[in-house]
C-alpha positions as CSV (number, residue, x, y, z in Angstrom):
1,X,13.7,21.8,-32.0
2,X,17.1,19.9,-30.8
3,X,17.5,20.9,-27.9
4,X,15.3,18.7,-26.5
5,X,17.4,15.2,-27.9
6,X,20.5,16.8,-26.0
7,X,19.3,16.6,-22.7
8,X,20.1,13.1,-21.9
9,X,22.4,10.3,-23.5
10,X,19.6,8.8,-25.2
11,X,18.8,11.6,-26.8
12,X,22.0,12.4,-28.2
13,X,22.1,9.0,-29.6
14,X,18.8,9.5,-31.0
15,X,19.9,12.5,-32.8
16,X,23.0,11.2,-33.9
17,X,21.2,8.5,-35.5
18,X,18.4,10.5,-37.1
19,X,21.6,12.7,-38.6
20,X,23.6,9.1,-39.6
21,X,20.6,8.0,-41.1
22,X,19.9,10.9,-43.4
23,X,24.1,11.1,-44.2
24,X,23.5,7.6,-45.4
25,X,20.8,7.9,-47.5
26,X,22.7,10.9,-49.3
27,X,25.2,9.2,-50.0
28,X,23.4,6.3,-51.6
29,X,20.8,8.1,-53.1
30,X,22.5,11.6,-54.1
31,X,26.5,11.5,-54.2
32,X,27.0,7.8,-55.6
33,X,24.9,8.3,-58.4
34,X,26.7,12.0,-58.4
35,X,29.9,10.0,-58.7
36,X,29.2,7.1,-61.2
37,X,26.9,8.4,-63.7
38,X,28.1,12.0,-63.9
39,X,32.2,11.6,-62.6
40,X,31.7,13.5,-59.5
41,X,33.5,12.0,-57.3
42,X,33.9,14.7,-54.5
43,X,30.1,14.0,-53.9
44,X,31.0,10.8,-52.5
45,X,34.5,11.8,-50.9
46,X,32.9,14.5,-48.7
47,X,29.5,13.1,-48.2
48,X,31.5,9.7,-47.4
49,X,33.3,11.2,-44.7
50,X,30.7,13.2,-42.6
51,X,28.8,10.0,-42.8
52,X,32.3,7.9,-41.5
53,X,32.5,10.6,-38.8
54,X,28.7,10.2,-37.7
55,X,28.6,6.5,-37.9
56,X,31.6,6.4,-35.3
57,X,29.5,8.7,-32.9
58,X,26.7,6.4,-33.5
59,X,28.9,3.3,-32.2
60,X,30.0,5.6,-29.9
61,X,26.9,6.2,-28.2
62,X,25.5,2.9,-28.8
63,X,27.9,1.8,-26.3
64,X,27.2,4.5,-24.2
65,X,23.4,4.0,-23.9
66,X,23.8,0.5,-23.6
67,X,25.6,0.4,-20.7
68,X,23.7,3.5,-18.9
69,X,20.0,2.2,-19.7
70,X,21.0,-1.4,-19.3
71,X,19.8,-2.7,-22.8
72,X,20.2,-6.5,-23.5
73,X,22.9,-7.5,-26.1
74,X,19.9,-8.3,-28.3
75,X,18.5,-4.8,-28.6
76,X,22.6,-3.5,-28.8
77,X,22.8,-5.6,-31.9
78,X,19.7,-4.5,-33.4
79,X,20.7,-1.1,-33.0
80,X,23.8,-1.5,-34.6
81,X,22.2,-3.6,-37.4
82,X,20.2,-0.6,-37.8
83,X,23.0,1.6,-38.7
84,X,24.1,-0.7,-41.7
85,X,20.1,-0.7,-43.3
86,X,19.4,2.1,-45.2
87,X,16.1,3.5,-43.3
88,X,17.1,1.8,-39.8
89,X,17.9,4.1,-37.5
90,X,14.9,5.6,-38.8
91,X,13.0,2.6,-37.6
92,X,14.8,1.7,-34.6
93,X,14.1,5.6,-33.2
94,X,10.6,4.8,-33.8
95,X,11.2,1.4,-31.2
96,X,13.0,3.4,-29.2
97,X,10.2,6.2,-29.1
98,X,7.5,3.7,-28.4
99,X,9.6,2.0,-25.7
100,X,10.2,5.5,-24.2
101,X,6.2,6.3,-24.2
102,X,5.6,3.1,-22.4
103,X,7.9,3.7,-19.8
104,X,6.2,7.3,-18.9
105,X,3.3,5.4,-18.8
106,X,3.9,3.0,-16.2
C-alpha cells in the first residue's frame, strides 16, 4: 500500500505528511488529554517526540520538493502552514493529489 508514496520525492513527502498529520492529531486528541486530565504524562513525552521527529522530516522534505518540482514560495508556505493546522497536511495532500491528476492529464 506504501510502496507506491516511496517511489519519488513527492511521494515520500506525501507520506511523511499523512504520518505527521496523524502524530499530531494523537497528540492533541489522545496523549494531552492522557496527560492533563488523567497525570499521564509519558503519553505526551513519547507521542511528543515521534511527532518532533516527523515534523523535522516534513520540513525536510518540504525543502526538498520545493526545489525539485519548482513550487512557488507561495505554495512552500502553504505547505508548511499546513503542518501547524491540525487536519492540514490532510488537506494540502488532497491539493497536491488534484494538482498531480491534472498534470497526467495534460
Amino acid at each position: 500500500m506504501f510502496t507506491q508514496f516511496l517511489k519519488t520525492n513527492l511521494g515520500k513527502f506525501r507520506l511523511i505528511a499523512l504520518l505527521e498529520g496523524i502524530s499530531y492529531l494523537f497528540l492533541l486528541c489522545v496523549a494531552m488529554p492522557l496527560k492533563y486530565y488523567f497525570g499521564f504524562e509519558l503519553a505526551v513525552k513519547y507521542t511528543g517526540w515521534m511527532h518532533g521527529i516527523l515534523f523535522v522530516a516534513y520540513g525536510i522534505f518540504l525543502l526538498i520538493v520545493w526545489n525539485q518540482y519548482k513550487w512557488s514560495f507561495k505554495k512552500a508556505v502553504i505547505a508548511f502552514g499546513a503542518s501547524l493546522i491540525p487536519f492540514g497536511t490532510f488537506v494540502f495532500d488532497k491539493q497536491l493529489r488534484n494538482d498531480e491528476s491534472q498534470n497526467t492529464q495534460d
